[in-house]
ZAKE-407278 format. One record per residue (C-alpha): x, y, z. Coordinates in Angstrom, 1 decimal. Example, Ala and Ser with C-alpha at 12.3 -4.5 7.8 and 13.67 -1.06 7.14 Angstrom:
<atoms>
<atom east="12.3" north="-4.5" up="7.8"/>
<atom east="13.7" north="-1.1" up="7.1"/>
</atoms>
This chain:
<atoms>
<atom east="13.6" north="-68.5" up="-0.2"/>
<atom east="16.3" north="-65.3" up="0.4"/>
<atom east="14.0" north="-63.1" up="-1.5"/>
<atom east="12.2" north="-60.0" up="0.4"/>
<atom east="8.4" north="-59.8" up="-0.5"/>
<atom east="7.8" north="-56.9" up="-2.3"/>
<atom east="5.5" north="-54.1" up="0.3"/>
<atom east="2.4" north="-53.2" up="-1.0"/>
<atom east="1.7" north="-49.3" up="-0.9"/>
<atom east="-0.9" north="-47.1" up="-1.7"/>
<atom east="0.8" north="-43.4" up="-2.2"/>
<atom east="2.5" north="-42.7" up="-5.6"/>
<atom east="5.5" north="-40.8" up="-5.6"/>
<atom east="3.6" north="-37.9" up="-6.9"/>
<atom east="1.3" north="-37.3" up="-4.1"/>
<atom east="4.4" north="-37.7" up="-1.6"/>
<atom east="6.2" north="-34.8" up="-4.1"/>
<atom east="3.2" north="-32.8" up="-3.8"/>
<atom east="3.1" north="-33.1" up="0.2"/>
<atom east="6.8" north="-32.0" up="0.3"/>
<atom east="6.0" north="-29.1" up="-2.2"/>
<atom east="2.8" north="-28.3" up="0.7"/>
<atom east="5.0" north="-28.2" up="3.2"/>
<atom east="7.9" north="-26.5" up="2.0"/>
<atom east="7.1" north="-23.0" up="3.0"/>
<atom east="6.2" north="-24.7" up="7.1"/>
<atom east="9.6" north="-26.6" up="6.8"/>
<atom east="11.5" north="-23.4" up="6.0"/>
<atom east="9.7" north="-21.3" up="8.3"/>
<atom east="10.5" north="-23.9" up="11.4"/>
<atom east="14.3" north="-23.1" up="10.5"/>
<atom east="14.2" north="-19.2" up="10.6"/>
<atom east="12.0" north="-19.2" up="13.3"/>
<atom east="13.5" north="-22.1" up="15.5"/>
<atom east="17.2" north="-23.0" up="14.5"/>
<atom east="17.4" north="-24.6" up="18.1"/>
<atom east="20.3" north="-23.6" up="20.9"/>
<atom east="23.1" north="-21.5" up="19.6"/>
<atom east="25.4" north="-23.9" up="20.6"/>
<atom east="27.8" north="-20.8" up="22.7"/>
<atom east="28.5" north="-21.1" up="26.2"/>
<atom east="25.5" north="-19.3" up="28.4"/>
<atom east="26.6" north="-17.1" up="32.0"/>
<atom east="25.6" north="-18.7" up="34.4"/>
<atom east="24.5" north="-14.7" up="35.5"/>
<atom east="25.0" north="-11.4" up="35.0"/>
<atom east="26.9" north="-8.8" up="37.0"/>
<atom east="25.9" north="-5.4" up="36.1"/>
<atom east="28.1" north="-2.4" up="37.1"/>
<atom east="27.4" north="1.7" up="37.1"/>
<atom east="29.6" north="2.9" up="34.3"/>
<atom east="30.7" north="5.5" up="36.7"/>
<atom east="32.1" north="3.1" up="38.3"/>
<atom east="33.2" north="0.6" up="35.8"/>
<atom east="37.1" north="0.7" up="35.5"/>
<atom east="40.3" north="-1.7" up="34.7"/>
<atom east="40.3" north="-3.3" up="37.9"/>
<atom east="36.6" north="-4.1" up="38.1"/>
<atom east="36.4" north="-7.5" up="37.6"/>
<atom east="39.4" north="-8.7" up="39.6"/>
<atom east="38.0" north="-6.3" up="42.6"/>
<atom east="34.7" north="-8.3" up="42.6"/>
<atom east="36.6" north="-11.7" up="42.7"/>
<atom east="38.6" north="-10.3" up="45.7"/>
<atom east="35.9" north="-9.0" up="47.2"/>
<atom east="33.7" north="-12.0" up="46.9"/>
<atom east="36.8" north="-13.7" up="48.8"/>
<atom east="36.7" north="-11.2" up="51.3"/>
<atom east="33.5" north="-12.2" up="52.3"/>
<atom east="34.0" north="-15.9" up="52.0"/>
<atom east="37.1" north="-15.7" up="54.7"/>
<atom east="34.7" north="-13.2" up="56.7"/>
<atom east="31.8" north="-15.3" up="57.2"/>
<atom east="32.5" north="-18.9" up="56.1"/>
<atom east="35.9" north="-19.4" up="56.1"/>
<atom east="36.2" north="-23.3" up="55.0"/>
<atom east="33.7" north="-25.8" up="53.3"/>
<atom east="32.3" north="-27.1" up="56.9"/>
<atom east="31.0" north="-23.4" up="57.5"/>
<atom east="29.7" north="-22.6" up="54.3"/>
<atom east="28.2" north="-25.8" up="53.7"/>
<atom east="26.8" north="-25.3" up="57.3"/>
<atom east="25.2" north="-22.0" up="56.1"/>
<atom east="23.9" north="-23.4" up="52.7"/>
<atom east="22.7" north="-26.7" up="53.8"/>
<atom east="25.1" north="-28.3" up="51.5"/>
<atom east="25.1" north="-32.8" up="51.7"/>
<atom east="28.3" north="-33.4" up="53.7"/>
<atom east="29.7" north="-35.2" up="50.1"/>
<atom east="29.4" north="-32.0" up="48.5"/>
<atom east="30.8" north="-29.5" up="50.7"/>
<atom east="34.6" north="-29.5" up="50.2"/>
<atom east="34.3" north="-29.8" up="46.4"/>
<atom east="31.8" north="-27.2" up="46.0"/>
<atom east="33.8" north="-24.8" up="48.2"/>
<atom east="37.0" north="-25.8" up="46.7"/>
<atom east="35.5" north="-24.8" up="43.4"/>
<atom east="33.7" north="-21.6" up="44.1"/>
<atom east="37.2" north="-20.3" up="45.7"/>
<atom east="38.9" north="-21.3" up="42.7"/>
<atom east="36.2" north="-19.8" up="40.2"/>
<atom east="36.5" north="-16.5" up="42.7"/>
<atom east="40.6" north="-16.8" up="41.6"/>
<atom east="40.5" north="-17.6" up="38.1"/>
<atom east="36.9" north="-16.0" up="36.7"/>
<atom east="34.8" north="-14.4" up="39.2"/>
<atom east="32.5" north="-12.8" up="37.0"/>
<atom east="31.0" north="-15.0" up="33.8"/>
<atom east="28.9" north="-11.7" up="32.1"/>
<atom east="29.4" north="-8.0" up="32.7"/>
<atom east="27.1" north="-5.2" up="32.1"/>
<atom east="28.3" north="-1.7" up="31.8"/>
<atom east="25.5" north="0.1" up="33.2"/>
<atom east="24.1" north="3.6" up="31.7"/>
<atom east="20.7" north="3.0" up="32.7"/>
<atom east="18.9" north="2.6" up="36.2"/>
<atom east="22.6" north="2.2" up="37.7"/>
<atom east="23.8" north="5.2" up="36.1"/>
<atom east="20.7" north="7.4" up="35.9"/>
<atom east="20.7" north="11.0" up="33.8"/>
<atom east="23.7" north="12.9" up="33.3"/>
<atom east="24.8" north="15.5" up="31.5"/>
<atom east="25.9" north="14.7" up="28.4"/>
<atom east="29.1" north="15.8" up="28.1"/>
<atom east="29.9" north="13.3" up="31.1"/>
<atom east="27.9" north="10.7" up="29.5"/>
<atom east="29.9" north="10.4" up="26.5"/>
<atom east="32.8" north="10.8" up="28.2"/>
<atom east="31.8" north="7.7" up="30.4"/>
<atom east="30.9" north="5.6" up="26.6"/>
<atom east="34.1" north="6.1" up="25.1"/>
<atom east="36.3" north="5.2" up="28.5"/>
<atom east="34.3" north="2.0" up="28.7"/>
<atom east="34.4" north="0.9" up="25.3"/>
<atom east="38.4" north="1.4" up="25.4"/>
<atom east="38.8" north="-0.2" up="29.2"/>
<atom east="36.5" north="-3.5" up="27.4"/>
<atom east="39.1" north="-3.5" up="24.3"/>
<atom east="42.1" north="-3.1" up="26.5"/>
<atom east="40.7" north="-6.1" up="28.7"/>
<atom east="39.9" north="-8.2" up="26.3"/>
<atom east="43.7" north="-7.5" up="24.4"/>
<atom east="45.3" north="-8.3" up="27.8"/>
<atom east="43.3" north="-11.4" up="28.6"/>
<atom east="41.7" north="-10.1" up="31.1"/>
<atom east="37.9" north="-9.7" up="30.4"/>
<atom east="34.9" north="-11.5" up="31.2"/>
<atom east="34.1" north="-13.7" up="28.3"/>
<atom east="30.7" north="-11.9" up="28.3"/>
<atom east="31.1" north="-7.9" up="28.5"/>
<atom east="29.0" north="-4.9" up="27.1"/>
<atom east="26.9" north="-2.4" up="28.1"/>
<atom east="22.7" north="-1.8" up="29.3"/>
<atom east="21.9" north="1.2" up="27.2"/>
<atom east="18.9" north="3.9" up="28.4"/>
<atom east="15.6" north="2.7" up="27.0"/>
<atom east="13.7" north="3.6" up="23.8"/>
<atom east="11.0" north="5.7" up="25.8"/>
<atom east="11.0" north="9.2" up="23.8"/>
<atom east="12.4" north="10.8" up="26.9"/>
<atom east="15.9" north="8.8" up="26.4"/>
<atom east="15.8" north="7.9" up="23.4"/>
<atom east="18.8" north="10.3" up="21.7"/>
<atom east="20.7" north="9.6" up="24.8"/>
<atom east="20.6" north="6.2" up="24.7"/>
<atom east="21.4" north="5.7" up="20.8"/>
<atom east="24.4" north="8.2" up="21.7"/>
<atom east="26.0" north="6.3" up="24.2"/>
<atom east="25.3" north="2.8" up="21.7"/>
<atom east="26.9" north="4.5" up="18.8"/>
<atom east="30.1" north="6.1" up="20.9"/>
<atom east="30.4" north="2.7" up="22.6"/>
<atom east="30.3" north="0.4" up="19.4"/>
<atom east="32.4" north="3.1" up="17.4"/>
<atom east="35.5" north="3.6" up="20.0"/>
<atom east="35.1" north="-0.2" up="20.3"/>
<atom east="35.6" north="-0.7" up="16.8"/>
<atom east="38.5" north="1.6" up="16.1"/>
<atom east="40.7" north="-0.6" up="19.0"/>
<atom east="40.0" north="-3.9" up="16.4"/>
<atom east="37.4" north="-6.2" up="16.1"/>
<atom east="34.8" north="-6.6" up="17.7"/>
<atom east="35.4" north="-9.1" up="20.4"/>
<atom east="33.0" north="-12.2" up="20.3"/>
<atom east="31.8" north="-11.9" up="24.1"/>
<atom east="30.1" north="-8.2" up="23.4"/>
<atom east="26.8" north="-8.1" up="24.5"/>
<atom east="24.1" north="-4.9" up="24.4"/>
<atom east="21.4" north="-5.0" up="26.4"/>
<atom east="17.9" north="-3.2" up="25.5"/>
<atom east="16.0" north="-2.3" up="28.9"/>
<atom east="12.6" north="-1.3" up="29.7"/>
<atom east="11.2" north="-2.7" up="26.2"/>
<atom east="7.6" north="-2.0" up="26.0"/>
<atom east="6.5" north="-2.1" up="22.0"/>
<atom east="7.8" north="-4.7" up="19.2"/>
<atom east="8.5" north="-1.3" up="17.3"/>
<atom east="11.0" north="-0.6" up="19.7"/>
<atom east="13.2" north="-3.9" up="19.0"/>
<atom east="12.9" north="-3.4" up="15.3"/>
<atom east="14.4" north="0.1" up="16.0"/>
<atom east="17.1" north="-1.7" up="17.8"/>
<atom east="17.6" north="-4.0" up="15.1"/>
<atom east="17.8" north="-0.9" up="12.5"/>
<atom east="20.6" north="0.7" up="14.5"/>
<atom east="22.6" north="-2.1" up="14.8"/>
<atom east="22.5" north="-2.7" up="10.9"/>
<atom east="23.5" north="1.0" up="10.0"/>
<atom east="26.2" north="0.4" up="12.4"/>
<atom east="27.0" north="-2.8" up="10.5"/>
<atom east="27.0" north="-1.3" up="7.1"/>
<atom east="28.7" north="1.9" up="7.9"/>
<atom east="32.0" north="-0.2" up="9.1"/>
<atom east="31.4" north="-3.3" up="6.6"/>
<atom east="30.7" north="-5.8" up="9.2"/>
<atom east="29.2" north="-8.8" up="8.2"/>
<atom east="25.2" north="-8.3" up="8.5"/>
<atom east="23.8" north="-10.0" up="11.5"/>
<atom east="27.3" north="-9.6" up="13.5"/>
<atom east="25.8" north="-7.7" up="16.0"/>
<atom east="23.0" north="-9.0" up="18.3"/>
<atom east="21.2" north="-8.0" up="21.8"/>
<atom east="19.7" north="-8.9" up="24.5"/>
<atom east="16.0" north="-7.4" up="25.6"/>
<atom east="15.2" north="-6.5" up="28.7"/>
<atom east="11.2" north="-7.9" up="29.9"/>
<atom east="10.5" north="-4.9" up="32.8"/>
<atom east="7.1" north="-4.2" up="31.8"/>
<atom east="3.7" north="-5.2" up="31.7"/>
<atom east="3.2" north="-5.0" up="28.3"/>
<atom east="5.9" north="-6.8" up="27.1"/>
<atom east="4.0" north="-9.9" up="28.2"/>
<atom east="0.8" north="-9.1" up="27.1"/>
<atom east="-0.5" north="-6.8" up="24.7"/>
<atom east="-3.7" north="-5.1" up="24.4"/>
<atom east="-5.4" north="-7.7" up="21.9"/>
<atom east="-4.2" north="-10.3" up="24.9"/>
<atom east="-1.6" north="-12.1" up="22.8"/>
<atom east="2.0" north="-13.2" up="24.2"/>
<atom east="4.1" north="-9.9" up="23.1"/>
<atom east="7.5" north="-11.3" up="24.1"/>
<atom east="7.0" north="-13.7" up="20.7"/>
<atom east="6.7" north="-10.6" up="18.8"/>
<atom east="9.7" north="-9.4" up="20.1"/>
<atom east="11.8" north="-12.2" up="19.2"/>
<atom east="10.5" north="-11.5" up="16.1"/>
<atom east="11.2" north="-8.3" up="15.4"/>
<atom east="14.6" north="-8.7" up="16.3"/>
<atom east="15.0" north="-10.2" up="12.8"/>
<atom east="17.3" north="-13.1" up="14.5"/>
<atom east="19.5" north="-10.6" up="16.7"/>
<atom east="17.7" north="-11.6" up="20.1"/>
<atom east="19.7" north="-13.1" up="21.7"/>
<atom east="18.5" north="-13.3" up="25.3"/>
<atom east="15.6" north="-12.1" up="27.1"/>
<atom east="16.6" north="-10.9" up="30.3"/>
<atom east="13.7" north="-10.8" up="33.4"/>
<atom east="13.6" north="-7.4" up="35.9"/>
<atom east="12.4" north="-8.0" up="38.4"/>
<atom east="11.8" north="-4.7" up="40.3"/>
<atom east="10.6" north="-2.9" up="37.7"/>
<atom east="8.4" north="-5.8" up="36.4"/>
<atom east="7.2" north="-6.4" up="39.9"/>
<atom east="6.1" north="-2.4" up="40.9"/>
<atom east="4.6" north="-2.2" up="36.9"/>
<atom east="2.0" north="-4.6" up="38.3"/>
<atom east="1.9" north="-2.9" up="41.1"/>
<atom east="3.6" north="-5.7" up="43.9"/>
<atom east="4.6" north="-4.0" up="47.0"/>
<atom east="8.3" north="-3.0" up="47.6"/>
<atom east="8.2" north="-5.9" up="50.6"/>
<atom east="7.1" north="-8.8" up="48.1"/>
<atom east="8.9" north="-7.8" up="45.4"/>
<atom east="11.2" north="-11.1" up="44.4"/>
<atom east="12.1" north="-13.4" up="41.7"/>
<atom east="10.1" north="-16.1" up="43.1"/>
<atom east="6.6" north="-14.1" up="43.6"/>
<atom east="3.8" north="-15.5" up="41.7"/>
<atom east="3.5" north="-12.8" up="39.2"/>
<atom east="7.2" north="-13.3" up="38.2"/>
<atom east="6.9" north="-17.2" up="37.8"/>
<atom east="4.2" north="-16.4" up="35.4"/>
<atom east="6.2" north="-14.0" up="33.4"/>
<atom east="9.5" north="-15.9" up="33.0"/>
<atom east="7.0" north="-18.8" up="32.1"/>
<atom east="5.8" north="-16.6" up="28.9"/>
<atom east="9.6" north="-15.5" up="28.4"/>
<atom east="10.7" north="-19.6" up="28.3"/>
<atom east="8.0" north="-20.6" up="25.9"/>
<atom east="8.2" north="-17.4" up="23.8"/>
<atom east="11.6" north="-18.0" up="23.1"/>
<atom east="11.8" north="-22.0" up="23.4"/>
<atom east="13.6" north="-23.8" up="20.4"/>
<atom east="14.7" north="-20.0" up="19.0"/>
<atom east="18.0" north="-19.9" up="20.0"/>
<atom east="17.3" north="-17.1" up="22.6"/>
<atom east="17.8" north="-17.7" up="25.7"/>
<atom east="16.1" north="-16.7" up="29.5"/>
<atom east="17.8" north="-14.7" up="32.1"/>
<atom east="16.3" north="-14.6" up="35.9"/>
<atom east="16.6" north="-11.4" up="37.7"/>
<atom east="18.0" north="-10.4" up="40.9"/>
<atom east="17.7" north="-10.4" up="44.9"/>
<atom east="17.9" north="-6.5" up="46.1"/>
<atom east="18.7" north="-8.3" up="49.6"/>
<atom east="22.5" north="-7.5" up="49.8"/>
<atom east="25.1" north="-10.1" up="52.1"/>
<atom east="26.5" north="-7.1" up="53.9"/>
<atom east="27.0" north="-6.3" up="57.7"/>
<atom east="27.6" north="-8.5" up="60.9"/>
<atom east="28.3" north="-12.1" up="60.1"/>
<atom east="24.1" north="-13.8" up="61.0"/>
<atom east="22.7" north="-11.2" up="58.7"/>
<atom east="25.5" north="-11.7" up="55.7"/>
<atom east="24.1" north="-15.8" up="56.4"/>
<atom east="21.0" north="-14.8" up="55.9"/>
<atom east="21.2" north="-13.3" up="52.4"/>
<atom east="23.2" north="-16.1" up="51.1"/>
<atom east="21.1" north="-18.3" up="52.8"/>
<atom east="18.1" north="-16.4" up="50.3"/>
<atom east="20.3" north="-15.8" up="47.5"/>
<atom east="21.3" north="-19.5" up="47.4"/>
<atom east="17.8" north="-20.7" up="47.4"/>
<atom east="16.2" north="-18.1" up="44.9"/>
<atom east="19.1" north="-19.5" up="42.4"/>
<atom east="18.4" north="-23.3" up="43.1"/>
<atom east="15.1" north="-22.6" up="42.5"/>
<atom east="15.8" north="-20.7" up="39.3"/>
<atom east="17.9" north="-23.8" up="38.2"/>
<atom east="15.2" north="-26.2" up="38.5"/>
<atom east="13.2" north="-24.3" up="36.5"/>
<atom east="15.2" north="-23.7" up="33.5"/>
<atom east="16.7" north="-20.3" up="33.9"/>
<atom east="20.1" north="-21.0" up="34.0"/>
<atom east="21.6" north="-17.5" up="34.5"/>
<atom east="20.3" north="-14.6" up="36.3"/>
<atom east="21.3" north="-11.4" up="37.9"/>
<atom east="23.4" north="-10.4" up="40.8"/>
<atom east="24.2" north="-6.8" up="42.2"/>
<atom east="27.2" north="-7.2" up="44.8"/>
<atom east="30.4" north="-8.8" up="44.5"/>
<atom east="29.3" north="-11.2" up="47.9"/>
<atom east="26.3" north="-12.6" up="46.3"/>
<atom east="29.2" north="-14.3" up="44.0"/>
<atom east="30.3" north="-17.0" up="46.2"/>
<atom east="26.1" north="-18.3" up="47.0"/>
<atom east="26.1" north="-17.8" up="42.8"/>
<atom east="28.5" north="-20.3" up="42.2"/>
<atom east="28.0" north="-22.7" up="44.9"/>
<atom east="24.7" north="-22.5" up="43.5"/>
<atom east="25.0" north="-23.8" up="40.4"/>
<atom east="28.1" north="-26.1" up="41.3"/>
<atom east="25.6" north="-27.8" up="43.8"/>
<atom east="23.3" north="-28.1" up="41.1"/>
<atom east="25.3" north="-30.1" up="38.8"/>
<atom east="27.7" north="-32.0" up="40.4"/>
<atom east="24.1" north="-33.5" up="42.9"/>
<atom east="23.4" north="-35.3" up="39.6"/>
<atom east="25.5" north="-36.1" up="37.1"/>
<atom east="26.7" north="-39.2" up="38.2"/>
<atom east="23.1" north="-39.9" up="37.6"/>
<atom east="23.4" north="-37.8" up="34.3"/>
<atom east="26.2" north="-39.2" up="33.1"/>
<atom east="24.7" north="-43.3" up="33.9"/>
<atom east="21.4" north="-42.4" up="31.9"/>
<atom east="23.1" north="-41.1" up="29.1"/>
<atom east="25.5" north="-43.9" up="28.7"/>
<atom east="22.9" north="-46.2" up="28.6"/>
<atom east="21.1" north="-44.3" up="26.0"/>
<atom east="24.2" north="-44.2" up="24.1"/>
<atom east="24.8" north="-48.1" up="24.0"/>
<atom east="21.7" north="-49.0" up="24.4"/>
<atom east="22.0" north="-50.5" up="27.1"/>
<atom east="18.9" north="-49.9" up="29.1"/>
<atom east="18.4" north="-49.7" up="32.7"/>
<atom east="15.5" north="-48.8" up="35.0"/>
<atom east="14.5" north="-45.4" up="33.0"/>
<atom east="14.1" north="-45.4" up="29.6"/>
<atom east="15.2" north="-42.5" up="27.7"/>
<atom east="13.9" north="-41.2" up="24.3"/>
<atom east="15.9" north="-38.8" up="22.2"/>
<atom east="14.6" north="-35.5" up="24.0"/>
<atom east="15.9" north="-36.8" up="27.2"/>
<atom east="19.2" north="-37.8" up="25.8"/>
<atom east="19.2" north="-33.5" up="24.2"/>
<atom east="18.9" north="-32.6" up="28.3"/>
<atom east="21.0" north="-35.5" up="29.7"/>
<atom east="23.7" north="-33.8" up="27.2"/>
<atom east="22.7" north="-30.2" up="27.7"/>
<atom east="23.0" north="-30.6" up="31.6"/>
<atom east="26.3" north="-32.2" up="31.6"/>
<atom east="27.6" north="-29.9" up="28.7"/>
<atom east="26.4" north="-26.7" up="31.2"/>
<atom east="28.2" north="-28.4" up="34.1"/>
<atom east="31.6" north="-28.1" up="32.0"/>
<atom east="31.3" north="-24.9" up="30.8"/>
<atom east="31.0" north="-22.9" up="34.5"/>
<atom east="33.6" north="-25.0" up="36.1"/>
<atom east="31.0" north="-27.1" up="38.2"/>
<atom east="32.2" north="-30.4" up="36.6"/>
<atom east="35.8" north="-31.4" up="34.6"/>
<atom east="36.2" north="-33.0" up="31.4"/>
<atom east="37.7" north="-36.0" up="32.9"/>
<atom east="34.9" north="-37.4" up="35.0"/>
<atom east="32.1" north="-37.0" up="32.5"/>
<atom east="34.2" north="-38.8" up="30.1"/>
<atom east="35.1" north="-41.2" up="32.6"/>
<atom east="31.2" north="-41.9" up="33.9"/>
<atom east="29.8" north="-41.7" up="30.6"/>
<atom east="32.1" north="-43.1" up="28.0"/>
<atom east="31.7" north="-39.5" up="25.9"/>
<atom east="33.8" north="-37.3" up="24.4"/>
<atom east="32.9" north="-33.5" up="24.8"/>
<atom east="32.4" north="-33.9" up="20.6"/>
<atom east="29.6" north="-36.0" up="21.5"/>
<atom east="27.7" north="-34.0" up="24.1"/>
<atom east="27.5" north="-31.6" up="21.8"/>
<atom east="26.0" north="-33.9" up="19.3"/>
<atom east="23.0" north="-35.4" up="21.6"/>
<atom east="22.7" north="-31.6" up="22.9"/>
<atom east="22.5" north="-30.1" up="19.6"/>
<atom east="21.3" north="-32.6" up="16.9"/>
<atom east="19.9" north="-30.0" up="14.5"/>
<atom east="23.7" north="-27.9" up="14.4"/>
<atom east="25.4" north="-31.3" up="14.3"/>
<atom east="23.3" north="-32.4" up="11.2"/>
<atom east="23.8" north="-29.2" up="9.5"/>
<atom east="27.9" north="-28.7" up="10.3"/>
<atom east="27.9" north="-32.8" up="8.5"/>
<atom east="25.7" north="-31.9" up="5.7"/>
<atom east="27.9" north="-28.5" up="5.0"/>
<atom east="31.1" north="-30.9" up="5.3"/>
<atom east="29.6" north="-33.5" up="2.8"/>
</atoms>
């Protein structure tokens, strides 16, 4: 009585070392290739800007112009929620927010533009146009006023641009560096990628940039740009975008749709040319599995349909706008790409929409995961990772506050992160022990 029966087993400890040796290569090769979510804050989009164009007051003039619009066309949350469709429960605190976002951070991501936006040059004004933006990002981000994403679209790696584009990278990065460090938010973008050769070239420039200035190796990473044909399917008919992510050597960081070019590679006319057509579900479905579980993440494109003229047609551009984003939400593509400073406001109440709609329900689910308390869904661990993700997303754009997730779930923001990021919260407690 009190003693435990002894189990019977069958495997000796030698066969169970000999698995672990078997499987040693597979378990290290799961970690290079798929460390899980970076655990950093993702835009809910991208703005991208000319760099013609691009100056000090850029961002602040696209919040103010985004408010322009909203007091032109929907002046308070009955009228906007009127044009959106909005549930009567969510209209004044999704307006409320999306002004106050306009105020405070009206732009998440910014793209200094030397590409398609830009277009050739000569090259005197080209390099001109580098070094004034990489000292207008340094000067923003020393007063406090940047984006907490900024950086530049550099021309492609076509032989045709080539020179040009590595020019514009290397006086960019340089007069970058001479102001101080680099700031964390920099992002470089890679359009127009065709060939896995041309992110490994990517990946070379970046580490002579690297070891020329003794920067740790790996600081510098960038997004790629999916535009063409064939960087979703190759000739031999595999999945090219994996490659990609592989040849960045871990520097991806995002893959990024385009949805114009993409669309008229396969030859979609100019009229049916949209995030939503068939042919660019199927490639942002390649991009999401391509890069699931490797820390890089997917970017929708754009709507060329701008909110601008008499107040019925400005409606019916947010009206679209609004929808192509909700749609993009639901399917995992939580940031994507917008070209004027009115498609701002439908951005936001977007994605504000989006969350606070369900995280009452969220937050419930995941308590009772938490305390194991049940209820009439039962969760495994997966679940609990989105449950977390969704609500940690929420906080990060401004759709949801601190206060009432804590207060519906019984979680600290430490613990979101935990249930949304096992793997890094496993690792950052074996590094402390």
């Amino acid at each position: 009585m009190g003693q435990h029966e002894q189990a019977a087993t069958s495997f000796g400890s030698g066969l169970t070392e000999e698995i672990g040796a078997l499987l040693a290569p597979v378990d290290a090769e799961l970690e290079r290739r798929y460390p899980g979510d970076p655990g950093t804050r993702q835009p809910v989009h991208t703005v991208y800007v000319p760099a013609d164009t691009f100056g000090p007051a850029t961002l602040r003039d696209w919040g103010d112009e985004a408010l322009d619009a909203l007091d032109a066309h929907a002046p308070d949350a009955g009228s906007f929620a009127a044009v959106l469709g909005l549930a009567d429960d969510l209209a004044a605190p999704v307006y409320d927010r999306v002004r106050a976002k306009l105020t405070r951070e009206p732009v998440e991501d910014l793209r200094i533009d030397f590409e398609d936006g830009y277009g050739p040059r000569p090259d005197a004004e080209e390099d001109e146009a580098a070094v004034r933006a990489a000292r207008t990002v340094a000067a923003a981000y020393a007063d406090g006023s940047a984006a907490p994403y900024m950086g530049i679209r550099m021309k492609c790696m076509e032989a045709a641009l080539r020179d040009r584009g590595i020019r514009t990278l290397d006086l960019f990065l340089t007069t970058l560096l001479a102001s101080g460090p680099l700031p964390s938010g920099l992002v470089l973008t890679l359009p127009k990628v065709t060939y896995a050769a041309q992110v490994t070239a990517m990946a070379r420039l970046l580490e002579a940039f690297e070891k020329t200035h003794g920067l740790d190796a790996g600081r510098l990473g960038f997004e790629i740009q999916i535009e063409t044909s064939q960087s979703i399917l190759g000739p031999d008919g595999t999945a090219t975008v994996a490659r990609m992510i592989d040849a960045a050597e871990g520097r991806a960081t995002g893959l990024h749709y385009g949805t114009f070019d993409y669309s008229a590679c396969l030859g979609v006319a100019a009229a049916h040319q949209a995030s939503d057509h068939p042919a660019a579900d199927h490639a942002k479905a390649v991009m999401q599995v391509a890069a699931a579980g490797t820390g890089v993440r997917v970017s929708d494109g754009s709507t060329n349909v701008l909110p601008v003229g008499p107040t019925p047609k400005v409606h019916d551009a947010w009206r679209l706008h609004y929808g192509l984003t909700r749609r993009a939400l639901a399917r995992a593509y939580y940031q994507g790409w917008d070209m004027h400073p009115a498609h701002i406001p439908t951005r936001y109440a977007a994605v504000f929409a989006f969350y606070r709609e369900s995280f009452e329900q969220a937050a419930a689910r995941l308590a009772a995961y938490a305390n194991r308390t049940g209820g009439d869904v039962m969760d495994e661990p997966a679940t609990a990772k989105a449950l977390a993700a969704h609500l940690l997303r929420g906080l990060e754009c401004g759709a949801l506050d601190n206060g009432e997730v804590a207060r519906l779930s019984g979680l600290t923001r430490a613990d979101l992160e935990t249930y949304a990021r096992p793997r890094r919260a496993e690792l950052g407690a074996e590094r402390g022990a």
